[in-house]
C-alpha positions in Angstrom: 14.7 47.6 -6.1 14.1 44.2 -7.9 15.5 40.8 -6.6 16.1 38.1 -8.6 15.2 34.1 -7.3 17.3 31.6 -8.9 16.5 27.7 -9.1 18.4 26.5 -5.8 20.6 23.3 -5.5 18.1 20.7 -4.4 20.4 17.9 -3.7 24.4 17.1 -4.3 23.4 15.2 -7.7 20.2 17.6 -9.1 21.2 19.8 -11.8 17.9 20.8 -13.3 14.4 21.0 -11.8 10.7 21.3 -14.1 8.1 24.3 -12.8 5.2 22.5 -12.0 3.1 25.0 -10.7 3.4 28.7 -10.0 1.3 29.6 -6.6 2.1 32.8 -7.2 1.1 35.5 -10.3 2.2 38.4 -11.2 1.1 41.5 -9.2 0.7 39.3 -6.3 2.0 40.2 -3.1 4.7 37.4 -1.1 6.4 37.4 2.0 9.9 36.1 3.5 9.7 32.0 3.3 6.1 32.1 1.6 5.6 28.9 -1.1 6.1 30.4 -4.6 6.8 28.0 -6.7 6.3 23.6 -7.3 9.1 22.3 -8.8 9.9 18.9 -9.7 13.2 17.1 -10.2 14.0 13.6 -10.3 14.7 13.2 -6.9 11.6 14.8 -5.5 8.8 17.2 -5.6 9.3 20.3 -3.5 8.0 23.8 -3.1 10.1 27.1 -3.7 10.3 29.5 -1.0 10.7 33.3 -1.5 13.8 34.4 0.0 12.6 37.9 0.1 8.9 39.9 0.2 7.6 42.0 -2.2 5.5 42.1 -5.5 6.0 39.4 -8.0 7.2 42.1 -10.9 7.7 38.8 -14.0 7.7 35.0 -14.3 10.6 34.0 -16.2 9.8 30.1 -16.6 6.5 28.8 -17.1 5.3 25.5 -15.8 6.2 22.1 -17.4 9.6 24.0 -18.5 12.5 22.4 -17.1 15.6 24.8 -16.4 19.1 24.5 -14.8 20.2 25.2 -11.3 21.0 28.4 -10.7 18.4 29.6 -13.4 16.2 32.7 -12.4 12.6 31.6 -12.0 10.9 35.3 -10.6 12.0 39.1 -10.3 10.2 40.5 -6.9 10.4 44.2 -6.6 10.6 45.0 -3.0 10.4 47.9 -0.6 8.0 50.7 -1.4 7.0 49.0 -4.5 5.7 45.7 -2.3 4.0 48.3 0.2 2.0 50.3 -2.6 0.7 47.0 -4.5 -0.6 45.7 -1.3 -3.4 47.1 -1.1 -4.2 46.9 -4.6 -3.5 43.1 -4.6 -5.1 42.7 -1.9 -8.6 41.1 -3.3 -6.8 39.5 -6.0 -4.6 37.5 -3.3 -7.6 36.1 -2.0 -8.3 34.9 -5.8 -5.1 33.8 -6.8 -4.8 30.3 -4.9 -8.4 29.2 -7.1 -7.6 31.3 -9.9 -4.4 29.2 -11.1 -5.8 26.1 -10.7 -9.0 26.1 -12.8 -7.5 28.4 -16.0 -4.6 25.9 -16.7 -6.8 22.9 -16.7 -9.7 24.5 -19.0 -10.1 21.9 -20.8 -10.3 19.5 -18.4 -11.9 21.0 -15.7 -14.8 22.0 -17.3 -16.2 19.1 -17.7 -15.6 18.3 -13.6 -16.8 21.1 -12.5 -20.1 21.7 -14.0 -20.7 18.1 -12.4 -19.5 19.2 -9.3 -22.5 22.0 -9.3 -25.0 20.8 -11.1 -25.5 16.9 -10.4 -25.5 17.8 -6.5 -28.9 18.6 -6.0 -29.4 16.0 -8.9 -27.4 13.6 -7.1 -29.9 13.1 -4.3 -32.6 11.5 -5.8 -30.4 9.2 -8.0 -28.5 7.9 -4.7 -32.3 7.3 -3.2 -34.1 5.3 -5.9 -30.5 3.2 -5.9 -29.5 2.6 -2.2 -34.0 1.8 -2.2 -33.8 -1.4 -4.4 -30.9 -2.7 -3.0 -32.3 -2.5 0.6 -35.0 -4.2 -0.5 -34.3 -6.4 -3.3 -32.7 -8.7 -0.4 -35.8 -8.3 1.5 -37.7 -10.0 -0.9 -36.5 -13.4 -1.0 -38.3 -13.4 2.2 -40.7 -15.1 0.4 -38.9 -18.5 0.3 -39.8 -18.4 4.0 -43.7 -18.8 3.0 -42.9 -22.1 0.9 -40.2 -23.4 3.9 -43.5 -23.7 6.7 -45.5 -26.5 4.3 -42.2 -28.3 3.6 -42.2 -29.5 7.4 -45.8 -31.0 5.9 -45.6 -31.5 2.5 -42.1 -33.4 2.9 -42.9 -36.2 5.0 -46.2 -36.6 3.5 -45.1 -37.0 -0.1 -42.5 -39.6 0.4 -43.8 -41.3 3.1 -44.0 -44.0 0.9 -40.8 -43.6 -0.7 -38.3 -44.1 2.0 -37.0 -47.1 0.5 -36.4 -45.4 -3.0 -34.4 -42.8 -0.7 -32.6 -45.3 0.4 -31.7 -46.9 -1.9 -30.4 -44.0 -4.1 -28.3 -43.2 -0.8 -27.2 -46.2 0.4 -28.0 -47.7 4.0 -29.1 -45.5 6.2 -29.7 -46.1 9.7 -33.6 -45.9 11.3 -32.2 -43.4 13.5 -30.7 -41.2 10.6 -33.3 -41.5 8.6 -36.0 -40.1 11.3 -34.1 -37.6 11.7 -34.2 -36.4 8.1 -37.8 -36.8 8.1 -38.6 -34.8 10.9 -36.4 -32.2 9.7 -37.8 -32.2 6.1 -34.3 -33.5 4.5 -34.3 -35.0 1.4 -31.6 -38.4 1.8 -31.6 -38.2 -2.2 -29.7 -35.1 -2.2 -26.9 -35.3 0.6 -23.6 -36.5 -0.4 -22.8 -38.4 2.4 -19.4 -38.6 4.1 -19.0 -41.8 6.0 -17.4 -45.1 4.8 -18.6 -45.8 1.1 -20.5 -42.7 1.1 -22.7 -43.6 4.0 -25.0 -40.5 4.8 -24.8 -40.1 9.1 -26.4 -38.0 11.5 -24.0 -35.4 11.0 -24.5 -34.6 7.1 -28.2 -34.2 8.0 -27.5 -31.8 10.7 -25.3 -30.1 8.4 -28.1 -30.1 5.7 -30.3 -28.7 8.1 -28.1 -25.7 9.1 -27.5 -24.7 6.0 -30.8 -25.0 5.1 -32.4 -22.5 8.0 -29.5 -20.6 7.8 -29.9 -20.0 4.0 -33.8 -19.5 4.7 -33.0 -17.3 7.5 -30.5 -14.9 6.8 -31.0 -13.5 3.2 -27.6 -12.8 1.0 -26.0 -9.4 1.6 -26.6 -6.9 -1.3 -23.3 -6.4 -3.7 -22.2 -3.5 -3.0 -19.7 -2.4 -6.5 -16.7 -0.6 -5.9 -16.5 2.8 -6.8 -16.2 4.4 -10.1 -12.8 6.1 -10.8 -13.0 9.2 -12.2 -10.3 8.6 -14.3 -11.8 6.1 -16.2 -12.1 7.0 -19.8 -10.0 10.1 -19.4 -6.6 10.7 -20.6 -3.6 12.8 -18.9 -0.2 13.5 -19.5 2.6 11.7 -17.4 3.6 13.8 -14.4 7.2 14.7 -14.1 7.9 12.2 -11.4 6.2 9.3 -13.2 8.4 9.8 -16.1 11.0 9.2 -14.2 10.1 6.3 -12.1 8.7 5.4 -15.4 12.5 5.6 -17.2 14.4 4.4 -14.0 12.7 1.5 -14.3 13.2 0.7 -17.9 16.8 1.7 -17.7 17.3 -0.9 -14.4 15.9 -3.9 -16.4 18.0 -3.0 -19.6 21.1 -1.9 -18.0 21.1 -5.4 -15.6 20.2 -9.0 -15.0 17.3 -9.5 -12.5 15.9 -12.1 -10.6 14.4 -13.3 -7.8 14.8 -15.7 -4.7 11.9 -16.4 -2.1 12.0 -18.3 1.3 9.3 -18.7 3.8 10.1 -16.9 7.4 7.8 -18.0 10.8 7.5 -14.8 12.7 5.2 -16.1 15.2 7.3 -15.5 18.3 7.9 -12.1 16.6 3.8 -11.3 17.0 3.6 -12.4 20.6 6.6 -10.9 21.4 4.8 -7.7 19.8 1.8 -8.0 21.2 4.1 -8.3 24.6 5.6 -5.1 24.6 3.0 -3.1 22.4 1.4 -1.2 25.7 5.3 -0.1 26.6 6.7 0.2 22.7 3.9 3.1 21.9 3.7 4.8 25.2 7.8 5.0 25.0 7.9 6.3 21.3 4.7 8.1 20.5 4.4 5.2 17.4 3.1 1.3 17.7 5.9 -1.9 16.9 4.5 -3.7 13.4 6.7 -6.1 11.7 8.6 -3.5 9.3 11.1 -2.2 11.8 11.8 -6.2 12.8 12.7 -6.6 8.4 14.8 -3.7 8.9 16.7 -4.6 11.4 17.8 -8.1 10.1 18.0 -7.0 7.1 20.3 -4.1 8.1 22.2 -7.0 10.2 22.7 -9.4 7.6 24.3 -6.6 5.1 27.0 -6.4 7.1 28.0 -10.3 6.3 27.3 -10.2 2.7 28.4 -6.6 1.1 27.6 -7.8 -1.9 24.0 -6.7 -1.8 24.8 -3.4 -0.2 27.1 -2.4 -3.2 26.7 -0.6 -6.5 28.2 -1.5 -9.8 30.5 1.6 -11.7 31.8 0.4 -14.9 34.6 -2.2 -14.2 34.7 -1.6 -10.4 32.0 -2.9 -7.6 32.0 -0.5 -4.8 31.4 -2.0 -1.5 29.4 0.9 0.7 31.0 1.4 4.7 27.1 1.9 5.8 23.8 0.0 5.4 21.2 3.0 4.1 18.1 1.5 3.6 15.6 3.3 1.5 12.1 2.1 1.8 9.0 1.9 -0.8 6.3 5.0 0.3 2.9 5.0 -1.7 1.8 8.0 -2.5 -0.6 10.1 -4.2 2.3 11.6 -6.5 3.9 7.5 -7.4 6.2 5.5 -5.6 8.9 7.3 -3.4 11.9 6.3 -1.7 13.1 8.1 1.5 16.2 6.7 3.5 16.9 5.4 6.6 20.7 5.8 7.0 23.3 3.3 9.0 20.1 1.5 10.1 22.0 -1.3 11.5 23.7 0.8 14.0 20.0 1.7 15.2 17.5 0.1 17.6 13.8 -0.9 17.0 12.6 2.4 18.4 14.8 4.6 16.5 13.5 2.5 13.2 10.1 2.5 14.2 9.9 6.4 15.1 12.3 6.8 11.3 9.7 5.4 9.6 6.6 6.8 10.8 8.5 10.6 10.7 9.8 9.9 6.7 6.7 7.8 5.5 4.2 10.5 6.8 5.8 13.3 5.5 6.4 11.6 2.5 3.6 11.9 1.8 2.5 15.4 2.6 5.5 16.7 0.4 7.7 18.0 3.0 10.8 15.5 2.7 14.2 17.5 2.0 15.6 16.2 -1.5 18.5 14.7 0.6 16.7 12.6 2.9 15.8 10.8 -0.9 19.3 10.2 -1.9 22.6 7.5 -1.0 20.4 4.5 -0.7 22.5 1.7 -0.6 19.7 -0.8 -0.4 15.8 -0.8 -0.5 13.2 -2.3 1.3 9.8 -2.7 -0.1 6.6 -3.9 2.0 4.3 -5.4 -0.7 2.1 -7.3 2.1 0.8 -3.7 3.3 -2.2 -4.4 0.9 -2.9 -7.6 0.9 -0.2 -9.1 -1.5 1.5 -12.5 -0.7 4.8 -11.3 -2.5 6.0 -10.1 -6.1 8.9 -9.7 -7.8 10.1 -5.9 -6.9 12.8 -3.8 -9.7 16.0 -3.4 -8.4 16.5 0.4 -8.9 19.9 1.6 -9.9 23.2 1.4 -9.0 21.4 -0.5 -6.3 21.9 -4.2 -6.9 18.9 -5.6 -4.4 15.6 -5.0 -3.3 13.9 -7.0 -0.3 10.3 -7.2 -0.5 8.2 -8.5 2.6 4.5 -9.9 2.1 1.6 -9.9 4.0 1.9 -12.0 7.4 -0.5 -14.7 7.5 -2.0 -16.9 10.1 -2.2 -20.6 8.8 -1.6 -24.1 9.4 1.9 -25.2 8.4 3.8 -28.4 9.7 6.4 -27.9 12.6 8.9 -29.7 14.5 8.4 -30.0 18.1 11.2 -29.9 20.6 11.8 -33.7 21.1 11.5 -34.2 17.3 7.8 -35.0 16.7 6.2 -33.7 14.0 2.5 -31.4 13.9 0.6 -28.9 12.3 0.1 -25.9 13.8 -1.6 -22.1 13.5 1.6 -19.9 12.7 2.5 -16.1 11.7 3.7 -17.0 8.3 5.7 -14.7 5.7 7.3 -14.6 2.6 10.6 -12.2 1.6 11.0 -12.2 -1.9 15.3 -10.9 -2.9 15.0 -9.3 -6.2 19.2 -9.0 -7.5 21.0 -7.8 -10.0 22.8 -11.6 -11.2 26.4 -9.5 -12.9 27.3 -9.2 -8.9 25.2 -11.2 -7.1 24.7 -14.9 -7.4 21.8 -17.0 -6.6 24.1 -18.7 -3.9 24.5 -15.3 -2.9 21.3 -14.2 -2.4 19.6 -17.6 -0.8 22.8 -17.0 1.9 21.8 -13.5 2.7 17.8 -15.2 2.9 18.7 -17.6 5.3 20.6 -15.6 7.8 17.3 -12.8 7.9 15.3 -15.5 8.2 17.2 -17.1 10.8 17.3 -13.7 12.6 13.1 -13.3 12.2 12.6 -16.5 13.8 14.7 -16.5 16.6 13.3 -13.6 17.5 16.0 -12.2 20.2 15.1 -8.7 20.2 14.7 -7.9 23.1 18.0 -5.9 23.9 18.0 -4.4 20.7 14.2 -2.8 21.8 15.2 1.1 23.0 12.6 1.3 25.5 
């Protein structure tokens, strides 16, 4: 008895998905809920499991084809006919999982693998002779030191008679200054001094002198280059989800007007009130309190005063959406994915916090369901994770904003004290950057919505909205 496996409905708004890659071949044995197939639709990419067990009897689709829901991918013959080729496929199974991989990508993987094989005992000696000169290359400007014991010597001695030529060229130096550069073997020509009119004090000497022995003393540090990619010079086609980032993204910029609107938040009371609460937050939720579930949250918040960015644009109509689902930006391995954190407003910091870790990590191990990917109303995008101050992030459609948060940096900025008086001061600094689609929202609009997350950030009453 043969059973057929259709393509299932992978979300209320997929109608097709593309084969990928089979993990299965025919003759091979499967069993009940067993991976049998990679397919990849423009939501996400997910495994195929085998409703049934048996013997895969034919492949109907081959990889890289694209078919409808509902399409049959496999016939599995079942019952005796999966007990009898058991055995038989038994050695094969073992084979299949590498067996797949390295005949579709002949042509590529030919020249990896032979690489992989051969250059390792090769490898080695190559790494030696490399990591050798540059352990040592630094080692030899140790020979500076020889020259820097006669210039103790050899300095003074020189221009003993040449003091006032030193002076001169450097202005009026004091006895006591200029003792001081002698004994230290400091040439007065070549200090810029920073006094009034370019007087040369003790202090530029001592600083001379630092520099000097520390420079003398501490060789530089090897360069060490970044790695090689192994991509470089190669060529590959675009994957199935980077088409369609790739076409999102053109469509969004076509289809609307974009721009962007940045302000400046202070989060320092944010970071002390984290660094409060951090011991209690983790041990409470199993995850630690960063800064993206504080965004969230005022962001979330400040949705519900200005609809206009948590709407989507059909035709002639704006539809205003009951609920703040917030999608937020994952990196992964596959491109840029999107998972959704739904009525986040109604949530606390721990239910954001735990959210996040759950979706991002298995985001990224390919075990979302395609409908925790779908109904965001509004996206959330932390640029700052590597190292970025801000950019200008692509509203994806029929979104009409994106919030992007930069990195938070410590550094001086001028404040306003309490009784008015002004100061500079170390603070937690961050920029938000609003990307907008301009047919709905105006830049009024969007510097409103900016102010009131910012002024949410930096008053920093969380504390009953905590969960703990």
């Amino acid at each position: 008895m043969s059973e057929s496996v259709v393509l299932p409905a992978l979300g209320e708004s997929v109608t097709e998905g593309t084969v990928t890659r089979w993990l299965k071949k025919v003759g091979d044995s499967v069993a009940v809920d067993e991976p049998l197939v990679e397919v990849s639709t423009d939501k996400v990419d997910t495994e195929i499991p085998s409703p049934v067990a048996g013997v895969i009897e034919q492949i109907l689709v081959q990889e890289d084809e694209t078919v409808q829901v509902g399409a049959v991918l496999v016939i599995i013959s079942g019952g005796s006919g999966a007990a009898a080729a058991a055995p038989v496929t038994a050695a094969p199974v073992a084979q299949a999982p590498v067996a797949p991989p390295v005949a579709p990508p002949a042509p590529v993987a030919p020249p990896v693998a032979p690489p992989v094989a051969q250059p390792a005992p090769v490898a080695p000696p190559v790494v030696a002779p490399v990591s050798t000169p540059m352990i040592y290359t630094p080692a030899a400007p140790v020979t500076p030191v020889v020259p820097v014991a006669p210039v103790a010597p050899v300095a003074p001695v020189a221009p003993v008679a040449a003091p006032a030529a030193a002076s001169m060229d450097a202005g009026y130096v004091t006895p006591l200054v200029r003792k001081l550069a002698q004994d230290s073997g400091v040439d007065l020509t070549r200090i810029v001094g920073t006094g009034v009119g370019g007087r040369i004090r003790k202090e530029d000497v001592l600083s001379a002198t630092a520099g000097t022995s520390h420079a003398m003393s501490v060789p530089a540090a090897a360069h060490v280059p970044a790695p090689v990619s192994a991509q470089r010079g190669t060529s590959e086609p675009m994957s199935r989800l980077r088409k369609v980032l790739a076409e999102r993204a053109v469509a969004s910029m076509v289809s609307s007007a974009q721009l962007t609107t940045v302000v400046e938040v202070d989060v320092s009371r944010i970071a002390e009130m984290r660094k409060a609460i951090q011991p209690a937050f983790q041990a409470a939720t199993g995850t630690k309190l960063n800064f993206m579930p504080f965004f969230f949250l005022a962001a979330a918040e400040a949705l519900r005063s200005h609809p206009k960015l948590n709407a989507s644009i059909e035709g002639e109509m704006i539809n205003y959406h009951p609920t703040e689902n917030i999608s937020f930006a994952v990196d992964t391995e596959r491109g840029l994915l999107t998972p959704v954190i739904r009525d986040a407003a109604s949530l606390n910091l721990a239910q954001i916090a735990v959210q996040i870790a759950d979706l991002a990590s298995r985001t990224r191990e390919n075990k979302l369901k395609p409908d925790e990917m779908m109904g965001g109303t509004f996206t959330l995008t932390n640029t700052g994770s590597r190292g970025a101050l801000f950019d200008t992030p692509v509203v994806f459609l029929p979104q009409v904003a994106i919030l992007g948060t930069g990195i938070v940096q410590r550094r001086p900025v001028a404040i306003t004290t309490a009784d008015g008086q002004e100061s500079i001061a170390i603070r937690s600094m961050v920029y938000l950057a609003l990307s907008y689609d301009h047919r709905l929202i105006d830049g009024a609009d969007a510097s409103r919505f900016l102010v009131d997350v910012k002024a949410r950030l930096e008053s920093a009453n969380f504390q009953a909205n905590l969960g703990i």
